[in-house]
C-alpha positions as CSV (number, residue, x, y, z in Angstrom):
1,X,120.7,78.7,79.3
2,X,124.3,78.6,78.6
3,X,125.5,77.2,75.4
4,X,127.6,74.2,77.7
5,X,123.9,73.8,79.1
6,X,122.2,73.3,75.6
7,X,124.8,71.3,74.2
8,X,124.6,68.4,77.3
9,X,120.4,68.8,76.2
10,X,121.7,68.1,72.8
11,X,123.8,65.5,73.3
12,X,121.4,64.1,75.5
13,X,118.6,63.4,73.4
14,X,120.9,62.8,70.4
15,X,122.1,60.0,72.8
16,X,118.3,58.7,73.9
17,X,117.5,59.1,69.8
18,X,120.1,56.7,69.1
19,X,119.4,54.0,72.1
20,X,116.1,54.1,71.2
21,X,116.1,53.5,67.2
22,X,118.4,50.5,68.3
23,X,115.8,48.9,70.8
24,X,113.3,49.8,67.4
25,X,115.3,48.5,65.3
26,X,117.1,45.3,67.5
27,X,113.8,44.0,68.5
28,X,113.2,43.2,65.3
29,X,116.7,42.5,63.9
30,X,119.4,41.7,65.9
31,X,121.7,41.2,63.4
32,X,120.8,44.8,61.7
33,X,123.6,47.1,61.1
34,X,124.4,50.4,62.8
35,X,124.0,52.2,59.5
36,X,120.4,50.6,59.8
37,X,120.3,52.2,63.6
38,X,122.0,55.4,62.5
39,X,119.2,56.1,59.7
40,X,116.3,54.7,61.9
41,X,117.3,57.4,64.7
42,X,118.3,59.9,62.0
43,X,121.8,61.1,62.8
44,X,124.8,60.0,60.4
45,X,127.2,57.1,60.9
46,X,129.9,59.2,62.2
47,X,127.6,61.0,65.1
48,X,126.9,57.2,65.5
49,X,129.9,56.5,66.6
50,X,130.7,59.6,68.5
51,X,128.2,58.2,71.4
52,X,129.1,54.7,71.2
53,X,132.4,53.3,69.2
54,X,131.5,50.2,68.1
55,X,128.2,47.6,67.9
56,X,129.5,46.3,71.6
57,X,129.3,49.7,73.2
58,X,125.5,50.5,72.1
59,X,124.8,46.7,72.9
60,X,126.0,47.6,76.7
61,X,124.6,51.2,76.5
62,X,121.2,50.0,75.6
63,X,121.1,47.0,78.2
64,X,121.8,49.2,81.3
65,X,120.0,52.3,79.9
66,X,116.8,49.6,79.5
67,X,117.5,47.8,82.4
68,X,117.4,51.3,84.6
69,X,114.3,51.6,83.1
70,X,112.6,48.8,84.4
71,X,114.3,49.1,87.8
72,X,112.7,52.8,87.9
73,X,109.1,51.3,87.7
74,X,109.5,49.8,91.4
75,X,109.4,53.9,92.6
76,X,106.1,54.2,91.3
77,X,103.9,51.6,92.8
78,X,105.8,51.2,96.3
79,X,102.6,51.0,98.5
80,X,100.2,49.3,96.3
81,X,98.3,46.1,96.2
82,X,100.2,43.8,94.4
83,X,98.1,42.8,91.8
84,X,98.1,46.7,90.8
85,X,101.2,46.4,90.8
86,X,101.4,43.5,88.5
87,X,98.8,45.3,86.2
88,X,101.5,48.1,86.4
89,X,104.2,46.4,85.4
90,X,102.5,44.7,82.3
91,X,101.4,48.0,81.2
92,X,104.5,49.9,81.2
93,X,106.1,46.7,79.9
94,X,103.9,47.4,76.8
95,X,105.0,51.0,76.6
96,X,108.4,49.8,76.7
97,X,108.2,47.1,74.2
98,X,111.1,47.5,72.0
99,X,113.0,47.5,74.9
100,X,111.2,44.3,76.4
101,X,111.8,42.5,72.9
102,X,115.8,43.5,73.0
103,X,116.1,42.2,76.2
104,X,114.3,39.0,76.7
105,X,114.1,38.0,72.6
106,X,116.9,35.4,73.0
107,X,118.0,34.9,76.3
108,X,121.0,33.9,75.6
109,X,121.9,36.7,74.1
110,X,123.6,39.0,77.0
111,X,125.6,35.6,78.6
112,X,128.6,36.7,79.7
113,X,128.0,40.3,79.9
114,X,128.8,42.2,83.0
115,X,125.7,44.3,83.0
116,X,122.9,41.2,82.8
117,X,122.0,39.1,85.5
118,X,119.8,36.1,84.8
119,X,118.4,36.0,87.8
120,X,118.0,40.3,88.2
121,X,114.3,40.7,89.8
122,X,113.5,36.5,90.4
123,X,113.1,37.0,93.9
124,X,111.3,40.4,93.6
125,X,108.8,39.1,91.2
126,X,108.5,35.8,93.7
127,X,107.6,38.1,96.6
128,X,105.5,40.1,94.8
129,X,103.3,37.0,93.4
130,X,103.1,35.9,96.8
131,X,101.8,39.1,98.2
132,X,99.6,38.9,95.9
133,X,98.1,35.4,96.6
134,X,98.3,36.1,100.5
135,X,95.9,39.8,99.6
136,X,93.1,37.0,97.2
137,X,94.3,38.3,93.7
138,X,96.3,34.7,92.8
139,X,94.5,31.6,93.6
140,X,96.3,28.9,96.0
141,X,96.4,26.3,93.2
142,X,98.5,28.9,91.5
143,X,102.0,27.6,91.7
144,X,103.8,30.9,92.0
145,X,106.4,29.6,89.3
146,X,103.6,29.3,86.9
147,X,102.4,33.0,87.4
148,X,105.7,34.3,87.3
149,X,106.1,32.2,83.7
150,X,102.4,33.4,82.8
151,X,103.4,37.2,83.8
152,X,106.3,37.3,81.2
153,X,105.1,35.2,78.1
154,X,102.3,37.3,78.3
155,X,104.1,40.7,78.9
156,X,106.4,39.6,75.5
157,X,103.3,38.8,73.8
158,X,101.5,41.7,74.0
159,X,104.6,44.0,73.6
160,X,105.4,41.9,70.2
161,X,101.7,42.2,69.1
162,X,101.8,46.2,69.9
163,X,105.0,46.3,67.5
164,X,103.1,44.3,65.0
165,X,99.6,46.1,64.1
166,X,97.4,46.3,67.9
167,X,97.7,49.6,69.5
168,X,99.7,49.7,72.6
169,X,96.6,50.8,75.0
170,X,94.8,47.5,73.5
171,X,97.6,45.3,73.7
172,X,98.2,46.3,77.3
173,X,94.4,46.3,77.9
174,X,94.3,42.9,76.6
175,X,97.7,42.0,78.7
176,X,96.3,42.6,81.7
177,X,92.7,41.3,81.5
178,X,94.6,37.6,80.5
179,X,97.1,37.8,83.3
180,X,94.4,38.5,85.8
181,X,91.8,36.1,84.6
182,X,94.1,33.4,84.0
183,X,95.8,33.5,87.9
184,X,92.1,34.7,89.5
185,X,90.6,32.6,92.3
């Protein structure tokens, strides 16, 4: 490996340390400090700044770098039923729970930022719960709506409760069994 090679691997995960001790440490506190970000990823101040200048820059690194996270879940579940799809999507929501809690926390917290879209995914989600009722996993009464509401509330809930003091396997365990009972025929 060249030393050009190892030093883009550096700066890589140097990069990924930082965005992800500010989804730790902004799901929690939004109003925390980059010192607070810098210690909780465990660089100094300055290499801080070396990746991202100011607050605003990490704000907008950390939404698209979270965002393309959730957009690369679609590639793994193309062909399956929906509802395993659903389950799928609440359980790497869980995994991802810092980064669910930075994003959806306050929603109006990315207005007027060119990288969020507060419609991103609406219609997705709405085909996908309707795929769903048409294969028998959603119950007509269902209005899609409601198990579109029902999928994130409890998505955020169990990815706040698996930042708390529930394991992440339970909490996404516990995720899907209410999501499923609650929208079953």
């Amino acid at each position: 490996m060249t030393t050009d090679q190892t030093e883009r691997g550096a700066r890589a995960r140097t990069r990924q340390a930082v965005l992800d001790a500010a989804a730790a440490v902004w799901a929690r506190d939004f109003s925390a400090s980059l010192s607070a970000i810098a210690e909780r990823a465990e660089v100094s101040r300055s290499t801080l700044h070396r990746y991202f200048t100011d607050r605003q820059a990490l704000i907008d690194a950390l939404l698209v770098d979270s965002l393309a996270r959730l957009d690369t879940l679609d590639d793994d579940v193309a062909d399956a039923p929906a509802m395993d799809v659903l389950e799928y999507y609440l359980r790497a929501g869980v995994d991802m729970g810092d980064r669910v809690i930075f994003l959806f926390a306050d929603p109006k917290r990315f207005e007027g930022n060119p990288n969020w879209s507060d419609d991103d995914g609406d219609e997705d989600m709405r085909a996908l719960v309707d795929r769903a009722r048409v294969e028998g996993a959603i119950a007509d009464r269902i209005p899609t709506s409601w198990a579109i509401t029902l999928f994130y509330a409890v998505l955020y809930t169990a990815a706040e409760v698996s930042n708390q003091d529930l394991p992440r396997h339970v909490a996404a365990d516990l995720a899907v069994q209410s999501f499923r009972r609650s929208v079953a025929p």
